[in-house]
N, CA, C and O atoms as a MOPAC input file, in Angstrom:
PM7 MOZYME 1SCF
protein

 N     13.90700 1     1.94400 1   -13.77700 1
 C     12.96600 1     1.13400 1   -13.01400 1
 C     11.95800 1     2.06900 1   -12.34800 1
 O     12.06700 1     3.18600 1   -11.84300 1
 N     11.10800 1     1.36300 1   -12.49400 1
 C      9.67100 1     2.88200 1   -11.68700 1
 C      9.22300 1     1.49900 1   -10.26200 1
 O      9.84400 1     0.53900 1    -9.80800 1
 N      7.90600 1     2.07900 1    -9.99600 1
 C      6.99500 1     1.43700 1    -9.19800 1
 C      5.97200 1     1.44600 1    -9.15700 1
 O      5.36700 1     2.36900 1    -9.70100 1
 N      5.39600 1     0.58300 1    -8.59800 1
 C      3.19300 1     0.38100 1    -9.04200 1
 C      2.85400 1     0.40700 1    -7.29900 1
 O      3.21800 1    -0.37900 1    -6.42400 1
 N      2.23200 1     1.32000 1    -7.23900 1
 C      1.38600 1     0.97800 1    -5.51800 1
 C      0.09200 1    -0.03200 1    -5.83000 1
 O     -0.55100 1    -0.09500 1    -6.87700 1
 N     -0.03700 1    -0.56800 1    -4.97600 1
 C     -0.55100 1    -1.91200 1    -4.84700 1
 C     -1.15300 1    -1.49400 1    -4.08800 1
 O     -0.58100 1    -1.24700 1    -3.02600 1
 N     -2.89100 1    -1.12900 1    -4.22600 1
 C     -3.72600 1    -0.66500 1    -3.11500 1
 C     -4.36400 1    -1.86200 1    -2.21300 1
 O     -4.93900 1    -2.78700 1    -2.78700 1
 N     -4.25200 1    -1.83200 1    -0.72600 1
 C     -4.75400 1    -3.14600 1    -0.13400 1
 C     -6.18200 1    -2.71900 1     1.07300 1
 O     -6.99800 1    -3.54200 1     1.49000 1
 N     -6.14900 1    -1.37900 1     1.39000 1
 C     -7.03300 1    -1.62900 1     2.39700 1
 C     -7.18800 1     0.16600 1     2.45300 1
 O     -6.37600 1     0.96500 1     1.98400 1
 N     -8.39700 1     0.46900 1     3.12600 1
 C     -8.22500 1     1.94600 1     3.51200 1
 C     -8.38300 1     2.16000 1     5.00900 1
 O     -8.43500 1     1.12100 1     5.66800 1
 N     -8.49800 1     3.67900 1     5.88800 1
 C     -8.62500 1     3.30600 1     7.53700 1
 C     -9.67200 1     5.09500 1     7.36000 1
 O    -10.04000 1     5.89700 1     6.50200 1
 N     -9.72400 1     4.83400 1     8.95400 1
 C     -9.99700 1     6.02000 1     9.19600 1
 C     -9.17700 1     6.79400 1    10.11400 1
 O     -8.51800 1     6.05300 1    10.84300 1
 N     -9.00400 1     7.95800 1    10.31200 1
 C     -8.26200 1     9.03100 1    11.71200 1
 C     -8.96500 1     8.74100 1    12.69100 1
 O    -10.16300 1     9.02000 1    12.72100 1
 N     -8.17000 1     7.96000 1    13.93500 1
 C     -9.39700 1     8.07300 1    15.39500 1
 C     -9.16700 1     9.44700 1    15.94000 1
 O     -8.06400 1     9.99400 1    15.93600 1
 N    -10.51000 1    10.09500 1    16.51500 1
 C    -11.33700 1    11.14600 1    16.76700 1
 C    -10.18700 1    11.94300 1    17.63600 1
 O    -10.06500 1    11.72000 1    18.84000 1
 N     -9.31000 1    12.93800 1    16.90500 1
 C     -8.76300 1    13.41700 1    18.09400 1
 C     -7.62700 1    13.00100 1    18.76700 1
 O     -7.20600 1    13.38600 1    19.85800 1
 N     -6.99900 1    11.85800 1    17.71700 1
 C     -5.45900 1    11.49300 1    18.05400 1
 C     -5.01500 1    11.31900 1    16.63100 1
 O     -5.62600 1    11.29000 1    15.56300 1
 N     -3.78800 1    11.21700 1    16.95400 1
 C     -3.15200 1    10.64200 1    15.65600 1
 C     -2.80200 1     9.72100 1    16.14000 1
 O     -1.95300 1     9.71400 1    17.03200 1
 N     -3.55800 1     8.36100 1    15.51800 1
 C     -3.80400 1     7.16000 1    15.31300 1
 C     -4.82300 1     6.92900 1    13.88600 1
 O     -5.78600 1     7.63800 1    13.59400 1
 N     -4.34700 1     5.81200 1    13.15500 1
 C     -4.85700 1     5.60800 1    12.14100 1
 C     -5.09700 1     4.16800 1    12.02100 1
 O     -4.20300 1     3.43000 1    11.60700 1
 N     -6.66600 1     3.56300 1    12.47800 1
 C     -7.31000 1     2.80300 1    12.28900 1
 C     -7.13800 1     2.14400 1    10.79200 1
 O     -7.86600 1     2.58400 1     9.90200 1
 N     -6.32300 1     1.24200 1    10.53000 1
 C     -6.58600 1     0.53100 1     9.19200 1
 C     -7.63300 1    -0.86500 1     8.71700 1
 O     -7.87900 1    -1.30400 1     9.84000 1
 N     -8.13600 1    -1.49700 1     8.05200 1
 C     -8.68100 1    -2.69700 1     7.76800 1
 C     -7.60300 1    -3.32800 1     6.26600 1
 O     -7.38300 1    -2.70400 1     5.22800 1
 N     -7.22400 1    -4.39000 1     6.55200 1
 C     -6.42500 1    -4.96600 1     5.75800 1
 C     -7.19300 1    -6.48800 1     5.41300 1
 O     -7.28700 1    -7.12300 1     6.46400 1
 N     -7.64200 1    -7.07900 1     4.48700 1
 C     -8.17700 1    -8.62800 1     4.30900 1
 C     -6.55400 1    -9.19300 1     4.49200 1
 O     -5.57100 1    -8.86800 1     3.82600 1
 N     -6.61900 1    -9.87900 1     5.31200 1
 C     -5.69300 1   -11.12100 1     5.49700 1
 C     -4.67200 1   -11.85400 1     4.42600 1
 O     -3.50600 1   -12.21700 1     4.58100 1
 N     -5.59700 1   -11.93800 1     3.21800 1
 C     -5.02600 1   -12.41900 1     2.06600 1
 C     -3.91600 1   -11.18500 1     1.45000 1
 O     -2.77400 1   -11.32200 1     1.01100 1
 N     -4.51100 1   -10.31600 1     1.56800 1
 C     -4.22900 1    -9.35600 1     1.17700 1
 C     -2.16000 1    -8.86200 1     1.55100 1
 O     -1.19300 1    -8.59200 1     0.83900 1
 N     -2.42100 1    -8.99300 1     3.07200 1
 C     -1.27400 1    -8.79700 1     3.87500 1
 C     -0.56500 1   -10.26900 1     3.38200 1
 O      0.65600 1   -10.24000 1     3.23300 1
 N     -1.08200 1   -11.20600 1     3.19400 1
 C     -0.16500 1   -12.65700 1     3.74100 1
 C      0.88400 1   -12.80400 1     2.28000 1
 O      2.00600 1   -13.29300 1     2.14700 1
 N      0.03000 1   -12.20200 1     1.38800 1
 C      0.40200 1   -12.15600 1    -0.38700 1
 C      2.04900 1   -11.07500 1    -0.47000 1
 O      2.75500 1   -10.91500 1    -1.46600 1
 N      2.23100 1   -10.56700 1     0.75100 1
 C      2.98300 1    -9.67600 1     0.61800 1
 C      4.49400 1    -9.73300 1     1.80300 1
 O      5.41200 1    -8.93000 1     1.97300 1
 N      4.14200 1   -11.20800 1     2.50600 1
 C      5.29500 1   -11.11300 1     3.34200 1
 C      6.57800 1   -11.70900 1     2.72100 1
 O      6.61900 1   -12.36500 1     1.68000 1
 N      7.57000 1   -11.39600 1     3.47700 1
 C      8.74000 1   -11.92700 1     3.17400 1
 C      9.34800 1   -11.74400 1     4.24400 1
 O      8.90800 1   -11.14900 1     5.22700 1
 N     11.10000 1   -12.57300 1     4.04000 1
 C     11.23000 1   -13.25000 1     5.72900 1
 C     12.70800 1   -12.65900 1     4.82300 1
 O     13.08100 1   -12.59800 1     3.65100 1
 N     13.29400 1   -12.24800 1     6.36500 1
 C     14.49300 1   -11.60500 1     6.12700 1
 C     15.43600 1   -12.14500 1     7.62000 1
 O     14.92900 1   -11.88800 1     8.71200 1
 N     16.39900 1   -12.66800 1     7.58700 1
 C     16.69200 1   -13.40000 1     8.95100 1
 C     16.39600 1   -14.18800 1     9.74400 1
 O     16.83500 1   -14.36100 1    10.88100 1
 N     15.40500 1   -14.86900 1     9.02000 1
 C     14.65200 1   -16.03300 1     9.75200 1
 C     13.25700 1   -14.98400 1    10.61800 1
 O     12.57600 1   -15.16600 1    11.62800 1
 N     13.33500 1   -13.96700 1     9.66100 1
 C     11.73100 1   -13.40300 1    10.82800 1
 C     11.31700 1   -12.95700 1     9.69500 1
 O     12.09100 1   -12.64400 1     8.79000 1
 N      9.85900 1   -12.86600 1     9.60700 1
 C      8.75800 1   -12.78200 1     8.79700 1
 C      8.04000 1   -11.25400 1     9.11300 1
 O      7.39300 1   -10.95100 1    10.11600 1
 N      8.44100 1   -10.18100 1     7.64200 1
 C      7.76400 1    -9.32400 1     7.52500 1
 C      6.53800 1    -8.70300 1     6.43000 1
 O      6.20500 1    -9.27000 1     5.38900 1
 N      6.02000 1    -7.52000 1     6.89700 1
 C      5.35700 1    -7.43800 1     5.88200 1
 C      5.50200 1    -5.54600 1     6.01800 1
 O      5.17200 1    -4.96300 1     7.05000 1
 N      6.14300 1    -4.68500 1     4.56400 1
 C      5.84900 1    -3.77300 1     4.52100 1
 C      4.86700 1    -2.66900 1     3.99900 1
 O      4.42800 1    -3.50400 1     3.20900 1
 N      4.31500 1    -1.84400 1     3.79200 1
 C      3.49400 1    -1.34400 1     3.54000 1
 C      2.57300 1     0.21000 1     3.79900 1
 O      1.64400 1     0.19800 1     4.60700 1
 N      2.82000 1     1.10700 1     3.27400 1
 C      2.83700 1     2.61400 1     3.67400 1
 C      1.38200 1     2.73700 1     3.57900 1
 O      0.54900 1     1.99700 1     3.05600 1
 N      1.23800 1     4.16900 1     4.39200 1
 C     -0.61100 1     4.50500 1     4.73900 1
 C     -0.30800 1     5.88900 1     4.30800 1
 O      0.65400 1     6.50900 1     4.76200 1
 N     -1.33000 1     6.49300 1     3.21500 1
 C     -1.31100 1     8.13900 1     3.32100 1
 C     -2.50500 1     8.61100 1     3.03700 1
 O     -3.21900 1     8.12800 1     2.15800 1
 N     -2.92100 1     9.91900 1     3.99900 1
 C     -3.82500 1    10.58500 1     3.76600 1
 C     -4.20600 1    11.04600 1     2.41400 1
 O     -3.41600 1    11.44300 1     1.55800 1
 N     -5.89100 1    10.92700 1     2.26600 1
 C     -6.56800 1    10.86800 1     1.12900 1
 C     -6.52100 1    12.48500 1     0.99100 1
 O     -6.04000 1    13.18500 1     1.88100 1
 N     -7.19700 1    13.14000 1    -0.49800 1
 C     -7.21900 1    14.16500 1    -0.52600 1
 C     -8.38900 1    15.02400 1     0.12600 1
 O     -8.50100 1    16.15800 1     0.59200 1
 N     -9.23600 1    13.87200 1    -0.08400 1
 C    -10.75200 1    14.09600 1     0.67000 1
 C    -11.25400 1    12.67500 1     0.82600 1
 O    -11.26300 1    11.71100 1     0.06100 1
 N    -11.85600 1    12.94800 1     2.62600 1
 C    -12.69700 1    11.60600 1     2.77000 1
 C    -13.55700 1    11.05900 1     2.15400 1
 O    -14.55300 1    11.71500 1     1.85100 1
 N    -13.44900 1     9.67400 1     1.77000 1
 C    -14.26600 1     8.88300 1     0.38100 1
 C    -16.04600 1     9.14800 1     1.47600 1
 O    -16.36800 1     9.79300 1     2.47300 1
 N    -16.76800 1     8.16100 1     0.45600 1
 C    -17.99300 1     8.17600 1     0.94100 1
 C    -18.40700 1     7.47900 1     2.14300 1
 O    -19.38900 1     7.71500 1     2.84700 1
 N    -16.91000 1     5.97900 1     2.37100 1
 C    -17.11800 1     5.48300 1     3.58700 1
 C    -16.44700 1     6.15200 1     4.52700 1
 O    -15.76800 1     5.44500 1     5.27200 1
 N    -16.42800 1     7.74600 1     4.78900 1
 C    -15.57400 1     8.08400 1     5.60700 1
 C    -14.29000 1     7.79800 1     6.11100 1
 O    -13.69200 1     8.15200 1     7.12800 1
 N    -13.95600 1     6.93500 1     4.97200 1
 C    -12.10200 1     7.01300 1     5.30200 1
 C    -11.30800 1     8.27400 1     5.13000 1
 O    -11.65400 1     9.19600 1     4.39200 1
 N    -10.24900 1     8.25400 1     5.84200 1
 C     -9.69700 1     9.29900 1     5.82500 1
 C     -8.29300 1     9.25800 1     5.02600 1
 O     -7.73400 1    10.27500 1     4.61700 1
 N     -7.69900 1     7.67900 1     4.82400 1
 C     -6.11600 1     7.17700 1     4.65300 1
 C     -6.63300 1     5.73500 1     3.78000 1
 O     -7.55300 1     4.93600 1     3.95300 1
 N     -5.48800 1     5.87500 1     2.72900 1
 C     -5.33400 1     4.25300 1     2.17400 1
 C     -4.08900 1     4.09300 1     2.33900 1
 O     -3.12300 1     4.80900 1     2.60100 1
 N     -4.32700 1     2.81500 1     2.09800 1
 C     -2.79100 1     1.42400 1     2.26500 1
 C     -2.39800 1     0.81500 1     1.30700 1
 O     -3.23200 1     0.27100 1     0.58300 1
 N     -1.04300 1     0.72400 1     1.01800 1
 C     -0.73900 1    -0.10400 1    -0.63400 1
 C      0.26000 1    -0.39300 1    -0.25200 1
 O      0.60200 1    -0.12800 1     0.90000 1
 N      0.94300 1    -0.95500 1    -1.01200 1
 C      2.49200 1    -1.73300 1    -0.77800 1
 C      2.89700 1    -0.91900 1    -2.02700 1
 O      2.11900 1    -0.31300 1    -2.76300 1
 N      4.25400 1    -1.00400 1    -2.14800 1
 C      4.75700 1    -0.95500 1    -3.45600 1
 C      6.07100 1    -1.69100 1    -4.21100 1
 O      7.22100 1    -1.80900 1    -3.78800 1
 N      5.42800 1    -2.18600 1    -5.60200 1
 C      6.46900 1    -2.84100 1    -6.40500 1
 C      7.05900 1    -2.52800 1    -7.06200 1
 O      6.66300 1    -1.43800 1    -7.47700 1
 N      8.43000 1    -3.02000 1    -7.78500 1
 C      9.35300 1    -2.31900 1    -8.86200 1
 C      9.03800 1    -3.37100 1   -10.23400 1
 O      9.19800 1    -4.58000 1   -10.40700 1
 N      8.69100 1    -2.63800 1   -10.79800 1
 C      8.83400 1    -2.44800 1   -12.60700 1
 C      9.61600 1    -2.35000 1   -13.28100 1
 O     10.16900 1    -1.25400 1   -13.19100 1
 N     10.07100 1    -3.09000 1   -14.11300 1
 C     11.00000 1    -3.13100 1   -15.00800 1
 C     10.17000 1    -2.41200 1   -16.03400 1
 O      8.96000 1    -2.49800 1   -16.24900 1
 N     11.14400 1    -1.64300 1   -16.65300 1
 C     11.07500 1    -0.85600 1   -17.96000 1
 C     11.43800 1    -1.59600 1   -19.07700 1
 O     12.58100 1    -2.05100 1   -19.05000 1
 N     10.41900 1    -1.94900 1   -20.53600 1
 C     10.83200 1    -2.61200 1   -21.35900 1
 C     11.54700 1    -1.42000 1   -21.69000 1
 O     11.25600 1    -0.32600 1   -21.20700 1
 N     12.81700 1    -1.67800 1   -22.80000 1
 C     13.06300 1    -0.79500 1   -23.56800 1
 C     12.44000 1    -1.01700 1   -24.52400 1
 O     11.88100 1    -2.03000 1   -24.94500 1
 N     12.62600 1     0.75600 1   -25.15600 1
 C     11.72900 1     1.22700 1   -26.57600 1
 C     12.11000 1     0.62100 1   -27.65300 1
 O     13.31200 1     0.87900 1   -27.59300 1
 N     12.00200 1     0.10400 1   -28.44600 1
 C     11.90300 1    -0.17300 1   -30.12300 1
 C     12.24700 1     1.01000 1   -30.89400 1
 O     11.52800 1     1.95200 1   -31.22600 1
 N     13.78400 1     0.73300 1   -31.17600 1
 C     13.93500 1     1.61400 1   -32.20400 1
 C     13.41500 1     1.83900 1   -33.76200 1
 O     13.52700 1     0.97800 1   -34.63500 1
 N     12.90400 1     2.97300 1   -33.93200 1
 C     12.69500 1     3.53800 1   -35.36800 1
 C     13.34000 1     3.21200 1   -36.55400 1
 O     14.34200 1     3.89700 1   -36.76300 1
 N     13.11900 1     2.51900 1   -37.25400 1
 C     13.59500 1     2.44900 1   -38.65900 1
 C     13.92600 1     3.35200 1   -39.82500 1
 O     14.31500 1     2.87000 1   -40.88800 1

């Protein structure tokens, strides 16, 4: 089984803290909750880019899913 990151939003570094400003569309987050105990979550990891894009972000956001592996087709 592998996994697919699911890119949803990017942020920037605020000036001089570590804090990381994200923007997420709504749809985006709501497509991804699930409720575990009668409470409603949503997970989702942030990691620094290699270099800041052109909108000066510094970090993107994705979720990630599991993949099933077809198996291969054996050779004749």
């Amino acid at each position: 089984m592998t996994t697919t990151k699911n890119y949803i939003g990017k942020g920037k570094q605020v000036q001089n803290i570590d804090i990381i400003k994200v923007n997420i569309r709504f749809e985006e987050i709501a497509a991804i909750v699930y409720e575990k105990n009668g409470k409603s979550y949503v997970s989702f990891e942030i990691a620094k880019l290699k270099e800041t894009d052109q909108f000066g972000n510094t970090h993107t956001c994705y979720f990630t899913t599991k993949v099933e592996e077809t198996p291969a087709k054996k050779k004749k």
